[in-house]
FIMAR-967139 format. One record per residue (C-alpha): x, z, y; residue in three letters; residue number from 0; chain. Coordinates in pm, 1 decimal, padded with zeros to 6 digits. Layout:
<koltis>
((X,Z,Y),ALA,NUM,A)
...
</koltis>
This chain:
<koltis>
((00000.0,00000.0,00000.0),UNK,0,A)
((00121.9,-00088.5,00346.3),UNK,1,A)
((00048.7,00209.7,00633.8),UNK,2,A)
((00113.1,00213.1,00959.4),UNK,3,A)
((00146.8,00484.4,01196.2),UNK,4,A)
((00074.5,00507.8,01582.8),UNK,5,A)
((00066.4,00775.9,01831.1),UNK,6,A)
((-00227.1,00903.4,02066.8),UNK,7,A)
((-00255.9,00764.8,02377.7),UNK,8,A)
((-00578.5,00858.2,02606.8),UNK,9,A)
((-00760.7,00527.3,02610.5),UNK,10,A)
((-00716.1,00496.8,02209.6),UNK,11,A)
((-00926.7,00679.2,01955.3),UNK,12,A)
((-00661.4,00920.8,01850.1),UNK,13,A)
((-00338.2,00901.0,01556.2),UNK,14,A)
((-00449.1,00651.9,01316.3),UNK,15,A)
((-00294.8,00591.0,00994.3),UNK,16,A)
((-00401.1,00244.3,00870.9),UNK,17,A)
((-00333.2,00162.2,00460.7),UNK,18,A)
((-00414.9,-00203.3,00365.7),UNK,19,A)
((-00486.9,-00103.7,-00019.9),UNK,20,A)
((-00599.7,00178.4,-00203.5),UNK,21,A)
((-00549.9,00562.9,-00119.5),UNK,22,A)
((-00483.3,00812.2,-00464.4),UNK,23,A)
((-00438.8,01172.9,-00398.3),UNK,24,A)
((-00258.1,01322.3,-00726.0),UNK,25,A)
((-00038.6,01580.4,-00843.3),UNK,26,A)
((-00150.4,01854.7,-00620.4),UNK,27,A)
((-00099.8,01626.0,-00321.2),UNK,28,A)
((-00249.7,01757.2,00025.5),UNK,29,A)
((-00337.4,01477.9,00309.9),UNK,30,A)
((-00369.0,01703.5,00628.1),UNK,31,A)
((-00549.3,01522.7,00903.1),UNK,32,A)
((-00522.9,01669.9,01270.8),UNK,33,A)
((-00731.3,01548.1,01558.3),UNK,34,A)
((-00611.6,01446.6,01871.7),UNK,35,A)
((-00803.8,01573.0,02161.4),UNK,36,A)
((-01010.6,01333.5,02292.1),UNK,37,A)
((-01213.1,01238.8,02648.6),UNK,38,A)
((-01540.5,01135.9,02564.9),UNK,39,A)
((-01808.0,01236.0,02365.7),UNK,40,A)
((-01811.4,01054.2,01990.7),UNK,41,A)
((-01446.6,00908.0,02020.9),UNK,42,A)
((-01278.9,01015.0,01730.0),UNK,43,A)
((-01002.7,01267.4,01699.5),UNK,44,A)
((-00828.6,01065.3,01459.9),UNK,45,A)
((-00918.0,00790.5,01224.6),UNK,46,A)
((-00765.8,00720.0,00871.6),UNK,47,A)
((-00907.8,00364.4,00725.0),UNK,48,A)
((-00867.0,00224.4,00367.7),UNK,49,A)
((-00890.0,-00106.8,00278.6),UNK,50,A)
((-00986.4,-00032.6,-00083.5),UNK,51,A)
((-01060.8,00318.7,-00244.8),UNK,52,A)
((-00948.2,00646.1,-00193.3),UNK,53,A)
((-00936.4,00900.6,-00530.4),UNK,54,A)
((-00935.8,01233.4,-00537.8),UNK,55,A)
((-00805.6,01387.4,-00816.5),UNK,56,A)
((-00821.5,01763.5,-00946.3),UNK,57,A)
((-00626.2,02028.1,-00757.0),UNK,58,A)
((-00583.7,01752.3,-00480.7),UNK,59,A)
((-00742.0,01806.6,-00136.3),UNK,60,A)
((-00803.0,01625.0,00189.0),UNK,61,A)
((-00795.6,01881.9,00471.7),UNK,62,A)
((-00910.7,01717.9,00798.9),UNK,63,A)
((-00846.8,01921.9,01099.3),UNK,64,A)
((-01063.9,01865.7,01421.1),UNK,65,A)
((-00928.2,01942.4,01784.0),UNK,66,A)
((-00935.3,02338.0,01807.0),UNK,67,A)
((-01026.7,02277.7,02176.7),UNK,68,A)
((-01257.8,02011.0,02245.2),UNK,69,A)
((-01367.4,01935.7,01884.7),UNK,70,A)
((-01227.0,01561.5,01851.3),UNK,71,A)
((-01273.9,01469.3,01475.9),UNK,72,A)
((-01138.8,01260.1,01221.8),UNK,73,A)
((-01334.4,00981.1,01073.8),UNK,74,A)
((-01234.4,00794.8,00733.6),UNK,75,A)
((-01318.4,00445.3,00649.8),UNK,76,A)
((-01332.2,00375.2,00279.0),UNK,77,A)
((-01492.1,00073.8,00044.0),UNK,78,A)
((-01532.5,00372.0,-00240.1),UNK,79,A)
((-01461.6,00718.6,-00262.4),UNK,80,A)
((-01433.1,00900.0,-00608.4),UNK,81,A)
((-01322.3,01298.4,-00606.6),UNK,82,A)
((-01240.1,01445.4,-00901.8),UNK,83,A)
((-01395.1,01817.5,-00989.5),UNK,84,A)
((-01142.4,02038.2,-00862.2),UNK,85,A)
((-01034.5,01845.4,-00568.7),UNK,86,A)
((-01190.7,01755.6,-00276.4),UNK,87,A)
((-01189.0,01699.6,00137.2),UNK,88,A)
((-01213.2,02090.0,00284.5),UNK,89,A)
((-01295.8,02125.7,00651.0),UNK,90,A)
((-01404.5,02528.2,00630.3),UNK,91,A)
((-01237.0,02695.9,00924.9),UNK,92,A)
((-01105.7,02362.3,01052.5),UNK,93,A)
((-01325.3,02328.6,01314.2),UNK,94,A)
((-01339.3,02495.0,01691.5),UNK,95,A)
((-01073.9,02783.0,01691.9),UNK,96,A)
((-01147.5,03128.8,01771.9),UNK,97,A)
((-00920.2,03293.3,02052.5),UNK,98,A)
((-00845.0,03679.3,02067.1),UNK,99,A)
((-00978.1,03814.8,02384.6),UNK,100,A)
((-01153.9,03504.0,02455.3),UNK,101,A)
((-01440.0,03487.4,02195.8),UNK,102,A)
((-01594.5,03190.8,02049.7),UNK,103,A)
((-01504.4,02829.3,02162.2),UNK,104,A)
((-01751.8,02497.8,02152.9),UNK,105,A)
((-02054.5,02386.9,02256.1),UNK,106,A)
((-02232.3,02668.3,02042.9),UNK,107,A)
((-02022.7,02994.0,02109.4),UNK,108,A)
((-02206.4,03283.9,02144.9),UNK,109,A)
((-02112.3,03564.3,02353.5),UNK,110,A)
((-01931.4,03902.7,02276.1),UNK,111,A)
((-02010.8,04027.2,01881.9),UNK,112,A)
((-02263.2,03739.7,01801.4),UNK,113,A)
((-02254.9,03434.0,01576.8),UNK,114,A)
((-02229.8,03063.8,01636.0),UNK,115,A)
((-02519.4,02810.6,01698.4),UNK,116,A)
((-02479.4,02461.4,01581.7),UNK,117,A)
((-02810.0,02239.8,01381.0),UNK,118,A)
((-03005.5,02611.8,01504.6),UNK,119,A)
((-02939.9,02923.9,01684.1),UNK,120,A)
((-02647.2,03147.8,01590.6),UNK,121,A)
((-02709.0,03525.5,01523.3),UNK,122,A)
((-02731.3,03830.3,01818.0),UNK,123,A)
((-02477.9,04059.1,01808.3),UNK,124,A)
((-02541.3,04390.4,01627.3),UNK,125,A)
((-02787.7,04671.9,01822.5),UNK,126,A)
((-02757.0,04548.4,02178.4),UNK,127,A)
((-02432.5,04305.2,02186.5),UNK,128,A)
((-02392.7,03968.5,02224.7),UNK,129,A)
((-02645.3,03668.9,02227.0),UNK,130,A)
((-02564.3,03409.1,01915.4),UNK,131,A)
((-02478.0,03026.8,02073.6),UNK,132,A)
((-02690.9,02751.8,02128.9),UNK,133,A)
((-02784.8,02483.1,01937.4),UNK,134,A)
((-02634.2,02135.7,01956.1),UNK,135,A)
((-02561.1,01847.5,01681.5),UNK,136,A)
((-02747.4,01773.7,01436.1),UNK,137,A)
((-02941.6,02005.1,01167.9),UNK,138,A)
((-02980.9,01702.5,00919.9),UNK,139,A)
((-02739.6,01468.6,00996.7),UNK,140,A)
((-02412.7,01706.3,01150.8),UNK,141,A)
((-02122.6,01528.4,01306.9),UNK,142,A)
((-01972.3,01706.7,01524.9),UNK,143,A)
((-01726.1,02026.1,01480.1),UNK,144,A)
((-01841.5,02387.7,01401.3),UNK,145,A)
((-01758.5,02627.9,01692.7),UNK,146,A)
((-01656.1,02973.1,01685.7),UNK,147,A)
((-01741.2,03288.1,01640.6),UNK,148,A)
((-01684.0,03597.4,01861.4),UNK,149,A)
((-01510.7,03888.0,01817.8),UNK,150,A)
((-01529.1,04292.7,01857.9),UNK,151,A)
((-01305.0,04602.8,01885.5),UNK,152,A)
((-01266.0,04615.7,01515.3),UNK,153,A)
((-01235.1,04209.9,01426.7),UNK,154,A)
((-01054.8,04075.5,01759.4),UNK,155,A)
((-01006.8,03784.7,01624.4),UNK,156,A)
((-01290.7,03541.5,01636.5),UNK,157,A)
((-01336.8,03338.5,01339.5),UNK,158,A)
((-01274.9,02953.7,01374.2),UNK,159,A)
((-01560.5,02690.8,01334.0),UNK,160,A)
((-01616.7,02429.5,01031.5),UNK,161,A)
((-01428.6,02100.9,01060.8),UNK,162,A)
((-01653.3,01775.1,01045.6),UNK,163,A)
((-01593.7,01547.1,00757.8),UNK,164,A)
((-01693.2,01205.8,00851.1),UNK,165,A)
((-01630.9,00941.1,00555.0),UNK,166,A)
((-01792.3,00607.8,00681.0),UNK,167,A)
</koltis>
């Protein structure tokens, strides 16, 4: 297979990484996508594209990684896609990242102690803290990345978002 490798610029969709056959994850192999940041809504973050088809086999993983501040994500062009049991694309925790002292991050960060919104509403804080995000994407039909959660005195560190996995 023939790839090619170019670097973000603003005006292009983000790195790209272009192979003219087939893709086969084996062996234990990781492919670890991160998103550029990107300037407009639904530009992508990054964009992998293969000719043929991409296999997944068992204990092999595709990890893509969206922006952890703006939420730029990668999108994967395929013919076919085949993933073995055992292996797979992961995007849990890849999404908006949580910053300490800051709180959640994204479109959907709720305040102080509460949860995230996204397709619906995220949680309220416990007793009288914190009111959980707003809602924004798409319940049925998600595309965008997950944002944060927020922290408290005893968990300072917010928890980061889901990743988008986008296989077109």
């Amino acid at each position: 297979a023939t790839t090619r490798r170019t670097r973000f610029t603003p005006d292009a969709p983000g790195p790209a990484l272009d192979i003219g056959g087939s893709l086969t994850i084996t062996n234990g192999a990781r492919l670890i996508v991160y998103s550029g940041p990107t300037n407009t809504f639904g530009i992508n973050g990054a964009r992998v594209a293969v000719a043929e088809d991409v296999s997944v086999a068992a204990n092999s993983w595709i990890y893509p990684y969206s922006n952890p501040t703006n939420g730029g994500s990668a999108v994967f062009t395929v013919r076919n896609l085949s993933v073995q049991p055992l292996g797979g694309i992961d995007a849990d925790g890849k999404g908006y990242q949580g910053v300490p002292a800051v709180g959640g991050v994204g479109p959907g960060a709720g305040d102080s102690r509460a949860g995230s919104g996204y397709g619906g509403r995220g949680g309220n804080g416990w007793w009288t803290y914190g009111v959980g995000g707003g809602t924004y994407g798409s319940e049925t039909a998600p595309v965008d990345a997950g944002s944060s959660g927020s922290g408290s005195e005893t968990t300072p560190v917010p928890g980061n978002g889901g990743g988008a996995i986008r296989v077109v």
